[in-house]
N, C-alpha and C positions, 0 to 999 in steps of 0.2 A: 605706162606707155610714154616714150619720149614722144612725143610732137614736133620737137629739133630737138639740137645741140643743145639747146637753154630752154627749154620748155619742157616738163613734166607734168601728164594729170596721173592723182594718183586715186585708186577705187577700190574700194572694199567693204563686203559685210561681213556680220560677225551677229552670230544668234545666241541669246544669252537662253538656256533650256535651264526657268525656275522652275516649269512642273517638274527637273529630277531632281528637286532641292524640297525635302518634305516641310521645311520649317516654311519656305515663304509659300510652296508651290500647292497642299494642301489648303482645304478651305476653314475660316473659323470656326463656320457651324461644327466641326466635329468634336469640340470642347463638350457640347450639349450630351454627348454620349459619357464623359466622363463623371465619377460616383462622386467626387468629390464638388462639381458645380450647380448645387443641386437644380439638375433640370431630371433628375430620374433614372440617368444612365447608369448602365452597368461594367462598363468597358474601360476598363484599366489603361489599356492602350490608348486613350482616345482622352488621356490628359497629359500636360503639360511635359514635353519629353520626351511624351510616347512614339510610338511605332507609328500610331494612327492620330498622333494629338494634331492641334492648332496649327494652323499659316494663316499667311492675308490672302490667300485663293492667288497670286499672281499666276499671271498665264507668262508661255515663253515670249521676249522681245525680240525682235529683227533690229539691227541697228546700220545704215546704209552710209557710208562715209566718203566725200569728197574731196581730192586736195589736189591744188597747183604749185609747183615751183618753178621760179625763173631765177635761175642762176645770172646775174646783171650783169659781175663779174666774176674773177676768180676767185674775190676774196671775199663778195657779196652774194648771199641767196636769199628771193624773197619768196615768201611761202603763204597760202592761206587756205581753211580747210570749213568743213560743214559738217553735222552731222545729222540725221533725221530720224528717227526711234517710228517703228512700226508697231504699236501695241495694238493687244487682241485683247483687251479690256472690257469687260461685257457694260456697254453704258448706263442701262439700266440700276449695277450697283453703285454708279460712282454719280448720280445728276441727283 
């Protein structure tokens, strides 16, 4: 959005989807199903690699970004920007 001639704010999010990514987006607990950790499982898929193996459970992040530019002059532009992360982080795992 120009605001003038010399003013820009600039706006953007961008959603990072790790639950489509099964290594982070999966949870650890499904090691426990694999034969070889001995917790008793039987499922071959559910170790290291698998189909169904290990993540750090991450949920998807929102990431919400804000930026100014002032062009001073023609040969000068001064810029500064923000960015703020929306996790869905279940607190209880992380305190």
């Amino acid at each position: 959005i120009a605001a003038s001639t010399a003013l820009t704010l600039h706006a953007d999010y961008e959603l990072t989807g790790f639950n489509n990514v099964n290594s982070v987006g999966y949870p650890i607990e499904n090691l426990f199903g694999c034969p070889t950790a001995g917790a008793g499982g039987t499922d071959l898929e559910s170790c290291m690699g698998g189909n169904n193996g290990p993540g750090f459970g991450w949920d998807d992040v929102g990431t919400m970004k804000f930026g100014l530019s002032w062009q001073a002059s023609p040969t000068l532009t001064c810029a500064r920007a923000t960015a703020r992360q929306i996790s869905r982080l279940p607190q209880t795992k992380y305190s």
